[in-house]
ZAFIVEX-18015 format. One record per residue: residue in one letter; x negated, y negated, z negated of N, C-alpha, C, CB in turn; residue number from 1. Coordinates in Angstrom, 2 decimals. Last residue first. Glycine has a CB too. Layout:
BEGIN
<rec><residuo>A</residuo><n_x>X</n_x><n_y>Y</n_y><n_z>Z</n_z><ca_x>X</ca_x><ca_y>Y</ca_y><ca_z>Z</ca_z><c_x>X</c_x><c_y>Y</c_y><c_z>Z</c_z><cb_x>X</cb_x><cb_y>Y</cb_y><cb_z>Z</cb_z><num>NUM</num></rec>
...
This chain:
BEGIN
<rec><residuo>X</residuo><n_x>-7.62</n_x><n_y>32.68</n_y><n_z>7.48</n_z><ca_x>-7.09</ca_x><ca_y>32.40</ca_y><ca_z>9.18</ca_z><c_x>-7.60</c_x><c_y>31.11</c_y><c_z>8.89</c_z><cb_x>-5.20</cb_x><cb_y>32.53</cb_y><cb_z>9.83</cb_z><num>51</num></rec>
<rec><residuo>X</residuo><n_x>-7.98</n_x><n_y>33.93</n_y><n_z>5.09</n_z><ca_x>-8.92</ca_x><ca_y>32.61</ca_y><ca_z>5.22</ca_z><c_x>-8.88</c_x><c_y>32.21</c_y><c_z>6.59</c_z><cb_x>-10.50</cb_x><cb_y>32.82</cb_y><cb_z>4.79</cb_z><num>50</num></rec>
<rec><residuo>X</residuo><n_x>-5.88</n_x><n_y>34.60</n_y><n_z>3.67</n_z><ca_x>-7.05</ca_x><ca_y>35.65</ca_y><ca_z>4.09</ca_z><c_x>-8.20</c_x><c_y>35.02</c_y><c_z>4.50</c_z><cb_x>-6.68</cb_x><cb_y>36.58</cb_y><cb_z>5.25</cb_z><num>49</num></rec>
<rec><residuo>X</residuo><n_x>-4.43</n_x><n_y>32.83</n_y><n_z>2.26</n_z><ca_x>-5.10</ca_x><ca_y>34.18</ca_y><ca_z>1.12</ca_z><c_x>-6.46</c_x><c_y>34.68</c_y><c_z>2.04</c_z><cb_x>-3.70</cb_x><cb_y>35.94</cb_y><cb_z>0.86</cb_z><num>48</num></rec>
<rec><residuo>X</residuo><n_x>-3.77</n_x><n_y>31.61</n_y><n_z>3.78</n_z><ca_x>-5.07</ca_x><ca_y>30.69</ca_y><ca_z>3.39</ca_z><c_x>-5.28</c_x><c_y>31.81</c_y><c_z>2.30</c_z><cb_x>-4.87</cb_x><cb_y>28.79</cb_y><cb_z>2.80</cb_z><num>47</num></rec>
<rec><residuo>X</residuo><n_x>-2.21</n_x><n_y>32.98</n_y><n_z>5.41</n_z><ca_x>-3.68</ca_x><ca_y>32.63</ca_y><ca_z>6.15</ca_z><c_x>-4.34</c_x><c_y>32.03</c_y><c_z>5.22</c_z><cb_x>-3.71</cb_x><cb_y>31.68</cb_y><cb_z>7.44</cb_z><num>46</num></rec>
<rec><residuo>X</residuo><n_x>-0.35</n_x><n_y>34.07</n_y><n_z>3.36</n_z><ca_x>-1.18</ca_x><ca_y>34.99</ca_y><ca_z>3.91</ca_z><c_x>-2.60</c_x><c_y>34.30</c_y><c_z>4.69</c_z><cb_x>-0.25</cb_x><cb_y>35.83</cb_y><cb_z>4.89</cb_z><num>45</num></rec>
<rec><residuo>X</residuo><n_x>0.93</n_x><n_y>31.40</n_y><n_z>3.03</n_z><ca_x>0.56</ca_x><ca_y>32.16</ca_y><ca_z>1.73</ca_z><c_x>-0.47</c_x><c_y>33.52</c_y><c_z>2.60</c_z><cb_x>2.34</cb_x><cb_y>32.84</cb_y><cb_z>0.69</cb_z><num>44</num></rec>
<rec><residuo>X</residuo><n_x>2.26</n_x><n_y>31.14</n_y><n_z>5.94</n_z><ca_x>1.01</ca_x><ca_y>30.61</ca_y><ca_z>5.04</ca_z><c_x>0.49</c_x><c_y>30.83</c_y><c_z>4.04</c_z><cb_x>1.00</cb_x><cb_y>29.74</cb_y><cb_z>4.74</cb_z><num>43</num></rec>
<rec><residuo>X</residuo><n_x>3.92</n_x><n_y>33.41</n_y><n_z>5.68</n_z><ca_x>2.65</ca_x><ca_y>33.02</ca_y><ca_z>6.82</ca_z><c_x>1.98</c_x><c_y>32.15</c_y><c_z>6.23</c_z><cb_x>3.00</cb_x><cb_y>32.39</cb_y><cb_z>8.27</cb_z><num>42</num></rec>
<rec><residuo>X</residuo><n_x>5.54</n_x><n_y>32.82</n_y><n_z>3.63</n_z><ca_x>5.06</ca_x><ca_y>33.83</ca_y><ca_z>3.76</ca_z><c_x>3.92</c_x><c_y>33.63</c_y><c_z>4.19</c_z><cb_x>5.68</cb_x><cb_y>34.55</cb_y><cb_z>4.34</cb_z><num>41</num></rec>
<rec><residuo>X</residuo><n_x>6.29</n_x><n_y>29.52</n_y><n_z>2.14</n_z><ca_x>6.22</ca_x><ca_y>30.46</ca_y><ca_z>3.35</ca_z><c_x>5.24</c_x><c_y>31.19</c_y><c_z>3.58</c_z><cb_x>6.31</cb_x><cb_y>29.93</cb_y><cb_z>4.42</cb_z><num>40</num></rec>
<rec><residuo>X</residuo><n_x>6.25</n_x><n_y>28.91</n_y><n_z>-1.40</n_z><ca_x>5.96</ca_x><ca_y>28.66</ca_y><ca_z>-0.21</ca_z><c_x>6.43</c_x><c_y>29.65</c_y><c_z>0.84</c_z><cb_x>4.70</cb_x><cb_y>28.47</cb_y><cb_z>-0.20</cb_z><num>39</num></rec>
<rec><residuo>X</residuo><n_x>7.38</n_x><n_y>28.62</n_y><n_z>-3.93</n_z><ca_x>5.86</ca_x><ca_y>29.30</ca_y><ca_z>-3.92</ca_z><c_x>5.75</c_x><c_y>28.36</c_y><c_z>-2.26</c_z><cb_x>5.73</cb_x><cb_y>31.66</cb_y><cb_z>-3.95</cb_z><num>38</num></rec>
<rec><residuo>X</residuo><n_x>10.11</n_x><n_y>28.47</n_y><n_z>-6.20</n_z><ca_x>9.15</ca_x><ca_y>28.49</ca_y><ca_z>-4.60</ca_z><c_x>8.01</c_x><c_y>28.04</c_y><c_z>-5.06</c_z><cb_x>9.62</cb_x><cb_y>27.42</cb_y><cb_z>-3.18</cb_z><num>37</num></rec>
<rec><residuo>X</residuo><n_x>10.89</n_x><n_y>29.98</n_y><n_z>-8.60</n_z><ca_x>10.00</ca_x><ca_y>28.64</ca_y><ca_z>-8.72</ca_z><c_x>9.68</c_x><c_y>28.95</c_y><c_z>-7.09</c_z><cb_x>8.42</cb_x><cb_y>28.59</cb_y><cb_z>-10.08</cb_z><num>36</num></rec>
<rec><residuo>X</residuo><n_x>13.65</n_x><n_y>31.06</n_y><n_z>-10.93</n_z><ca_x>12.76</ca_x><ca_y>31.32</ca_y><ca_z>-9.79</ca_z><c_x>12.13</c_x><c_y>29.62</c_y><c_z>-9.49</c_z><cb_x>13.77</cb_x><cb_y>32.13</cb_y><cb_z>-8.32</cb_z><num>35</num></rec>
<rec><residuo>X</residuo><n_x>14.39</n_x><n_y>32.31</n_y><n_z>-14.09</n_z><ca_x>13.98</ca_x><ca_y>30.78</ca_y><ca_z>-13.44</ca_z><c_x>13.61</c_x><c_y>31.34</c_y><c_z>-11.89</c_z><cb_x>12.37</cb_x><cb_y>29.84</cb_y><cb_z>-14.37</cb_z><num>34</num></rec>
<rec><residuo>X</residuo><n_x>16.41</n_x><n_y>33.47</n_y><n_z>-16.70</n_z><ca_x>15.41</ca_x><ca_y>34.11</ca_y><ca_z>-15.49</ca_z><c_x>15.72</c_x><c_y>32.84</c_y><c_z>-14.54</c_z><cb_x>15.93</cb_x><cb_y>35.92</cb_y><cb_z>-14.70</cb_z><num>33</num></rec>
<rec><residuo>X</residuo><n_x>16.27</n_x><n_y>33.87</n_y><n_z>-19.72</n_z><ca_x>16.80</ca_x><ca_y>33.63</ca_y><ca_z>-18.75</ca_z><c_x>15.94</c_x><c_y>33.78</c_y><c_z>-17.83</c_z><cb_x>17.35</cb_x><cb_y>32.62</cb_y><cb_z>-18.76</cb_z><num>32</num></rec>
<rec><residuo>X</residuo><n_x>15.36</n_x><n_y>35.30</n_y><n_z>-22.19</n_z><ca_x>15.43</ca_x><ca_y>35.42</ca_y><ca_z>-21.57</ca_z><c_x>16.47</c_x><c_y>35.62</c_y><c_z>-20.10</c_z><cb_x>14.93</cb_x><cb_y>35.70</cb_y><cb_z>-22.07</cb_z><num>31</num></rec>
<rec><residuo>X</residuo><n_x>14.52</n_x><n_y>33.51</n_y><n_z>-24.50</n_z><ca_x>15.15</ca_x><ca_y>33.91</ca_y><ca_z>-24.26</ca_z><c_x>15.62</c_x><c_y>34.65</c_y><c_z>-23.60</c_z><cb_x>15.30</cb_x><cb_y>33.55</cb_y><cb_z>-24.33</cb_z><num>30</num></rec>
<rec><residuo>X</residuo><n_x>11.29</n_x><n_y>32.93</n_y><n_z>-23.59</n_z><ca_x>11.79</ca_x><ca_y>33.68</ca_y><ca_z>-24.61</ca_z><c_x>13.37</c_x><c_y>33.73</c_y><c_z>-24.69</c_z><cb_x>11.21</cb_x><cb_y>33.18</cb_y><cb_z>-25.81</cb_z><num>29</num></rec>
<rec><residuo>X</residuo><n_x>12.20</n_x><n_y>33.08</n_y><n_z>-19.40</n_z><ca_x>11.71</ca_x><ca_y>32.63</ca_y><ca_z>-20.75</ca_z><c_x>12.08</c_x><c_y>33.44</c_y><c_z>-22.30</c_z><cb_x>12.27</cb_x><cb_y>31.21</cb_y><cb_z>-20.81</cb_z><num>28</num></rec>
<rec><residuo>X</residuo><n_x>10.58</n_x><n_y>34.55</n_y><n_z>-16.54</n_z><ca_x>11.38</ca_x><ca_y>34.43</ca_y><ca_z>-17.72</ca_z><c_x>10.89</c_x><c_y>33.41</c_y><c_z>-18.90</c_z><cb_x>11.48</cb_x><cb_y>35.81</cb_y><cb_z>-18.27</cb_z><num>27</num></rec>
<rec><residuo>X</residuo><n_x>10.09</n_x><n_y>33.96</n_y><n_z>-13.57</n_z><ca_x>9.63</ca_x><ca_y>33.32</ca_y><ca_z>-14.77</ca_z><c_x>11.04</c_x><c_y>33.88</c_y><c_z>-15.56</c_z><cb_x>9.29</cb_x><cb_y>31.44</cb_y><cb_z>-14.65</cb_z><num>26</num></rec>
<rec><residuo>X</residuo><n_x>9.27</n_x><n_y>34.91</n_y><n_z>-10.10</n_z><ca_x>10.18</ca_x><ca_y>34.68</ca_y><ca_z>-11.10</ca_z><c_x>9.56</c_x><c_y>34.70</c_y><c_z>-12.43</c_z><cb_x>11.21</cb_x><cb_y>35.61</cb_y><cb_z>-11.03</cb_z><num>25</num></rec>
<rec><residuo>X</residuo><n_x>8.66</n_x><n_y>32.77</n_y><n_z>-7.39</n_z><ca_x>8.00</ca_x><ca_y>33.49</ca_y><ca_z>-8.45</ca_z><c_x>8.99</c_x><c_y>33.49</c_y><c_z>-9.37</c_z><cb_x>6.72</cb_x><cb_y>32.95</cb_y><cb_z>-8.98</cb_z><num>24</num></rec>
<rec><residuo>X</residuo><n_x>8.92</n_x><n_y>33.04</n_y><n_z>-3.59</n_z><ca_x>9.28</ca_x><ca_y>32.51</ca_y><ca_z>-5.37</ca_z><c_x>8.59</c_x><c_y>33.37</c_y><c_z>-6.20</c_z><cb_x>11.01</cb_x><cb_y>32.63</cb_y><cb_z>-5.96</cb_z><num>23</num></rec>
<rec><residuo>X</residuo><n_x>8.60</n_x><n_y>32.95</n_y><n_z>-0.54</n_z><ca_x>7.99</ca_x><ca_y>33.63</ca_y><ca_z>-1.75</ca_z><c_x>8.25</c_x><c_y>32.60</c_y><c_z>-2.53</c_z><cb_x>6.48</cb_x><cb_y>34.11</cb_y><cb_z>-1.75</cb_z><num>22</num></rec>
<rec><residuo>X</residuo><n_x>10.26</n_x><n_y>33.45</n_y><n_z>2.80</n_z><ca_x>9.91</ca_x><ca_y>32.56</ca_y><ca_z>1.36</ca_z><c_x>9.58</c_x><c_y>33.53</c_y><c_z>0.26</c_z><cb_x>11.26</cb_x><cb_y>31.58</cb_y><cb_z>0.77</cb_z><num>21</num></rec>
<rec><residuo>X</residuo><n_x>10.67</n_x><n_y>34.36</n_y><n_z>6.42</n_z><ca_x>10.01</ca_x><ca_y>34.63</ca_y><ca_z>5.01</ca_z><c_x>9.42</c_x><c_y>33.83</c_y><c_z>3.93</c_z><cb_x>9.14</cb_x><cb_y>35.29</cb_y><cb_z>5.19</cb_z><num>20</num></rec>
<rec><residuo>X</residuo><n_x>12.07</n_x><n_y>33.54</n_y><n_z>8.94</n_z><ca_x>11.39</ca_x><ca_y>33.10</ca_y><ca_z>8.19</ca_z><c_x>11.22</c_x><c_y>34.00</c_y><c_z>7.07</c_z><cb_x>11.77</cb_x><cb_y>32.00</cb_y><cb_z>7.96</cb_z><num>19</num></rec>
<rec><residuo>X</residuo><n_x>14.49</n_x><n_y>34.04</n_y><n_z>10.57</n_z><ca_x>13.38</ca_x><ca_y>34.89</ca_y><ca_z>10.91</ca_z><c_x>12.36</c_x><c_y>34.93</c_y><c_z>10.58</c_z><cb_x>13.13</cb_x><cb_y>34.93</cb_y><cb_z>11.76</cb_z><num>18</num></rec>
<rec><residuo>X</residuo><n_x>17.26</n_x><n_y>33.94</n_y><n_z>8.43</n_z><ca_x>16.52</ca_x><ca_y>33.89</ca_y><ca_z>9.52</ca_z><c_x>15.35</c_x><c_y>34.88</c_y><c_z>10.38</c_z><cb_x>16.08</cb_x><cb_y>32.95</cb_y><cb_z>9.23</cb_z><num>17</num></rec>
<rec><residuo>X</residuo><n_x>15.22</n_x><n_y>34.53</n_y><n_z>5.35</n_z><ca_x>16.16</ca_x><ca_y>33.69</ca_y><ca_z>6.06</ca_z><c_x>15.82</c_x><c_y>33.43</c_y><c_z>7.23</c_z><cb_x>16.43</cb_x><cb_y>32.59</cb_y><cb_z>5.53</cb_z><num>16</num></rec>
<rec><residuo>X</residuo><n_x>14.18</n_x><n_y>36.55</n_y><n_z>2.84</n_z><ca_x>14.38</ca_x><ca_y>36.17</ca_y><ca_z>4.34</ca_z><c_x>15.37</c_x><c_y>35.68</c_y><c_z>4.60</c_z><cb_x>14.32</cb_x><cb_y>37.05</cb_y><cb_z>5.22</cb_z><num>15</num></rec>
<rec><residuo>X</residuo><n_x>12.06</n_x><n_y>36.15</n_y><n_z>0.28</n_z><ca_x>13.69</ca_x><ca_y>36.87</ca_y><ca_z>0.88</ca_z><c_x>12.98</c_x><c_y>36.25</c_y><c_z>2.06</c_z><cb_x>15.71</cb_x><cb_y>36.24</cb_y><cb_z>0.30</cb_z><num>14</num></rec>
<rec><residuo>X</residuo><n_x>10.25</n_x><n_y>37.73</n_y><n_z>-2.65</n_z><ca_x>10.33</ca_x><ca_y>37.78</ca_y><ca_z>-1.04</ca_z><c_x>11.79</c_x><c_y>37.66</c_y><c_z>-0.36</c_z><cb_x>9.73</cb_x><cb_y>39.21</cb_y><cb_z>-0.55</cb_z><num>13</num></rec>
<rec><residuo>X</residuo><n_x>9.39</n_x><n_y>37.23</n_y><n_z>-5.55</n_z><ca_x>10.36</ca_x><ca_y>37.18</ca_y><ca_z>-5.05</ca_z><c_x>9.99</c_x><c_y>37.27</c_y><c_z>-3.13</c_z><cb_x>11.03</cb_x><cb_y>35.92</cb_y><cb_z>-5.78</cb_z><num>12</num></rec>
<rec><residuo>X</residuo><n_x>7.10</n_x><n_y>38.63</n_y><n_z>-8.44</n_z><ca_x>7.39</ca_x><ca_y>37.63</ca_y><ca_z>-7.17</ca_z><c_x>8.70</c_x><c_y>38.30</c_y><c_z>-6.49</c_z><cb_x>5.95</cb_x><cb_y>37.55</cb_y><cb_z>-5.93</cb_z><num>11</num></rec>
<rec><residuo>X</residuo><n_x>6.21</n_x><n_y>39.76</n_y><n_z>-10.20</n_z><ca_x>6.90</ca_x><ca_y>38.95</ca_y><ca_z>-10.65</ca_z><c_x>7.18</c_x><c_y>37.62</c_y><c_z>-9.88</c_z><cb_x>6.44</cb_x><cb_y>38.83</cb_y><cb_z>-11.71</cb_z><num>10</num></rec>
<rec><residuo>X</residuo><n_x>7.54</n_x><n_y>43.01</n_y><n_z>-8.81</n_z><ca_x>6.41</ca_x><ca_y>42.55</ca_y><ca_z>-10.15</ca_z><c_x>7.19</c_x><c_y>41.29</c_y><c_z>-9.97</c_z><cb_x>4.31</cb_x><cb_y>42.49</cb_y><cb_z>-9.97</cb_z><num>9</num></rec>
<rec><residuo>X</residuo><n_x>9.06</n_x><n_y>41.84</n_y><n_z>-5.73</n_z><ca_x>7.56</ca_x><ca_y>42.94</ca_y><ca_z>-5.88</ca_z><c_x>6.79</c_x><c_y>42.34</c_y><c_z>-7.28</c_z><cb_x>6.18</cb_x><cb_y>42.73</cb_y><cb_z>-4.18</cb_z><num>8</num></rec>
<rec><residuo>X</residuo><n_x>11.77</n_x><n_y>42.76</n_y><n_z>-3.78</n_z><ca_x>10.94</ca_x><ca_y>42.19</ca_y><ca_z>-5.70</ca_z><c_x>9.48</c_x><c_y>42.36</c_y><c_z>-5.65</c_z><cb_x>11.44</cb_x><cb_y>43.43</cb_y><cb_z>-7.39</cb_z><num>7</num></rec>
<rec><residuo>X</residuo><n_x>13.09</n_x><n_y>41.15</n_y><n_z>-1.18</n_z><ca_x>11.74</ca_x><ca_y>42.04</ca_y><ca_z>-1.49</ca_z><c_x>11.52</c_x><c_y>41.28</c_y><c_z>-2.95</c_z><cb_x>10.21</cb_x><cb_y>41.84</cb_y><cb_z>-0.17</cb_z><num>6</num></rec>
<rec><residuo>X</residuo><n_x>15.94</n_x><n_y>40.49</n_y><n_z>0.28</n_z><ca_x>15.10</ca_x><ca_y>39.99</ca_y><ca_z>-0.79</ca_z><c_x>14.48</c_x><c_y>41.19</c_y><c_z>-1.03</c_z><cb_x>15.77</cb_x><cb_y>39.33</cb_y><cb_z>-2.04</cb_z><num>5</num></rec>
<rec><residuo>X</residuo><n_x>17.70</n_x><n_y>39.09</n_y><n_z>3.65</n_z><ca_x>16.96</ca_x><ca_y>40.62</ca_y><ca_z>2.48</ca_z><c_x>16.01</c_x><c_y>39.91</c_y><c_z>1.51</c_z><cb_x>15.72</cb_x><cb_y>42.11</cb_y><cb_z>3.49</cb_z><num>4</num></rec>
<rec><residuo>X</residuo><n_x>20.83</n_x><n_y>38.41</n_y><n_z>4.52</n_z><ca_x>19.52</ca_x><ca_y>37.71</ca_y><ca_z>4.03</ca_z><c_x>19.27</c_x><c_y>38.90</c_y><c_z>3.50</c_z><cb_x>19.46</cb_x><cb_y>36.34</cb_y><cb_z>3.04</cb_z><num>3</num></rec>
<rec><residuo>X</residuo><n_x>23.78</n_x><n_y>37.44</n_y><n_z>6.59</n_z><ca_x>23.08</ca_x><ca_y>37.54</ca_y><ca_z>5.39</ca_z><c_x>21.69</c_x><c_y>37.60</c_y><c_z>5.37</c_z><cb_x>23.48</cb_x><cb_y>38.54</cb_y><cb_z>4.77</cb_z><num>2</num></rec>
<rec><residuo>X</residuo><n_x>25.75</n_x><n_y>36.11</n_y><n_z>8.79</n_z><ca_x>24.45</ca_x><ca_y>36.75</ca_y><ca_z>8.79</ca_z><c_x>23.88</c_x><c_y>36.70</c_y><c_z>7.37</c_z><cb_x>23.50</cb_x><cb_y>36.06</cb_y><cb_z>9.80</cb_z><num>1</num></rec>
């Protein structure tokens, strides 16, 4: 079973499962490319909206 990733600018969205994770991607002056978890979808949405 594989996995979908949503880019959106300088965030990351995949799916695992039936879950949803948000990373943030970071370049540096060089430019390598870092991802940083953020957290789970559903919660990144109730305390954005104020559930």
């Amino acid at each position: 079973m594989g996995y979908r990733v949503f880019s959106v600018r300088q965030y990351k969205i995949r799916q695992r499962g039936k879950k949803y994770y948000v990373y943030s991607i970071e370049k540096d002056k060089e430019g390598n490319v870092r991802e940083r978890y953020i957290g789970p979808l559903d919660k990144i949405v109730e305390i954005t909206l104020g559930f």
